[in-house]
N, C-alpha and C positions, 0 to 999 in steps of 0.2 A: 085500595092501593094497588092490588091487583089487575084492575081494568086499568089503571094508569099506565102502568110496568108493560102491562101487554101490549097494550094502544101503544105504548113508546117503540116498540120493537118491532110491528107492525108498520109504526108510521114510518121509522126508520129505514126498514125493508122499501116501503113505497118510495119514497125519497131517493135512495140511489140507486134505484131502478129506472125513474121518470131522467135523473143525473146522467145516468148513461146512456137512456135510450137517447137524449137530447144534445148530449155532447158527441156521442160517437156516430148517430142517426142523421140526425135533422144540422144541416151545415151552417147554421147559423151564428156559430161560438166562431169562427173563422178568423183572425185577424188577419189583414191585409202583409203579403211578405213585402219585406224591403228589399228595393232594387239593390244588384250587385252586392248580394246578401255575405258572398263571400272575403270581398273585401273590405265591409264593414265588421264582419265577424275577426277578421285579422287585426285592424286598430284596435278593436275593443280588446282585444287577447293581449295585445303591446300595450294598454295603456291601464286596464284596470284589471286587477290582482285577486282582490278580494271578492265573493258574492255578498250579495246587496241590492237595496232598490237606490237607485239612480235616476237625477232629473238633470237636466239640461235646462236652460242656466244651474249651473250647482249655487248653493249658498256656501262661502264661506265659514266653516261651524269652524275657522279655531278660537277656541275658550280661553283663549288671553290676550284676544283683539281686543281693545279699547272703544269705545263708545263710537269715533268717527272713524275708525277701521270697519267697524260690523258696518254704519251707515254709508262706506264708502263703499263694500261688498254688497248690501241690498241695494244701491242704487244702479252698479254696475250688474246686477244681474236681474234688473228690472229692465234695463238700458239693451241687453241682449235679449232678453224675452220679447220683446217690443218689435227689434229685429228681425226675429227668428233664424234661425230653425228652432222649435221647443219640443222638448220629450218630458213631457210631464213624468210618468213612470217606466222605470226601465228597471224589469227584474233581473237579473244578473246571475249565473251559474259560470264560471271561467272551465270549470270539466267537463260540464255538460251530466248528462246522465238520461237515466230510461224517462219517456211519457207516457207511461202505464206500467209504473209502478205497482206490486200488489199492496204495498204497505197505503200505497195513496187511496184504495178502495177503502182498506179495513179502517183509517182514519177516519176517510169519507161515513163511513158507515156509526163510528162512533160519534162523530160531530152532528150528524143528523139522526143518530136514535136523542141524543141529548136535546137537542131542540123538538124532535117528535114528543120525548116526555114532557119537557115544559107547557108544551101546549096542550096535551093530554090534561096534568095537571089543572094548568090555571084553567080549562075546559068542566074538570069535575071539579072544581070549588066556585061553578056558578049556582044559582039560585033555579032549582029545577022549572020554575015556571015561568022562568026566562029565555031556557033554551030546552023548551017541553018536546021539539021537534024535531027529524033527522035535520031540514032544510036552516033550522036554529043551529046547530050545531055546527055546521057543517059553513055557514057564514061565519060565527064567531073564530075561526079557526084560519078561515079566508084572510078576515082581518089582520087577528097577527101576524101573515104573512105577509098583507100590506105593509104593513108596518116598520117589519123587514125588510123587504122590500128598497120599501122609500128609503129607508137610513142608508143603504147601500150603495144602489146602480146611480141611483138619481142626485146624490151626496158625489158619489163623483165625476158625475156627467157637469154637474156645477162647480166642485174645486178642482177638479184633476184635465177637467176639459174634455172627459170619455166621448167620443163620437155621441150625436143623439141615436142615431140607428142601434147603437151597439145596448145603450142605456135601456133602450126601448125592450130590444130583446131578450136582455139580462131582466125588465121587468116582467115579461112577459111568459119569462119561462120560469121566475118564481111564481106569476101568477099559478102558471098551471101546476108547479111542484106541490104550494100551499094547499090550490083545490083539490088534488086528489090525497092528500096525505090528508085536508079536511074529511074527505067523503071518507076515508079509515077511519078516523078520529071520531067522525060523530055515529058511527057504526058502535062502535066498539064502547065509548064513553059518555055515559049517562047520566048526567049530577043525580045524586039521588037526596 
């Protein structure tokens, strides 16, 4: 359990190290600004209150619409999407606040020791003569971040309509997150 523990703590350290050389380094995380960014930032301030994620067409969620009220609300806001303009996801902050938060690291840091130990884990409760090698190890680790991966970028490059480029390099740099937190991983954890 000890080589798990450790491997997790390690792989975590690796993790949002590769997180921020690749977010704050390599310009690839970049979204596209919106034109007259100011005056869009003013409607949204006059019009929406609460933070939240927000899409465009909204859906009508009031919960005591009747049966051809909701069908007359998903067909009007299929009838608008069709149109366009669409904003699949709109994160929403009405006060705004810091984008380098330290609490956002030390999160960061807890949400990926937890996934480092997971795979740590399900890494030592393989069958030693199955991942008898650095290069064994160090795939099986790849994988589940395939895995990850795909559930993710690619999940919403298909529902949410993410650009493919952006998809791509969201896969791309889990790739590389997974491979080096593998090459920790199979260093340090060794089914035995």
């Amino acid at each position: 359990m000890k080589k798990v523990i450790i491997g997790g703590l390690l792989g975590g350290l690796v993790m949002i190290i590769w997180q921020s050389v690749s977010w704050m380094a390599i310009p690839w995380h970049m979204p596209q600004s919106i034109p007259n960014e100011d005056i869009v930032a003013q409607v949204l301030q006059e019009n929406i209150t609460e933070p939240g994620l927000y899409s465009y067409p909204g859906f009508n969620h009031d919960p005591d619409a009747n049966a051809e009220e909701q069908k007359a609300a998903m067909d009007s806001m299929i009838k608008k999407g069709a149109q366009g303009p669409r904003v699949m996801q709109l994160v929403y902050t009405p006060h705004g606040g810091s984008f380098m938060d330290p609490s956002q690291f030390i999160f960061g840091y807890g949400a990926n020791f937890l996934l480092a130990i997971l795979a740590a884990w399900l890494l030592s409760t393989q069958n030693p003569a199955k991942v008898n090698s650095y290069s064994k190890r160090l795939l099986f680790v790849v994988v589940i971040g395939l895995i990850v991966s795909f559930s993710g970028p690619y999940m919403n490059w298909n529902w949410w309509k993410y650009p493919g480029d952006f998809a791509f390099q969201v896969f791309a740099d889990d790739l590389i997150l997974w491979t080096l937190t593998g090459a920790m991983l199979a260093w340090r954890v060794k089914p035995e």
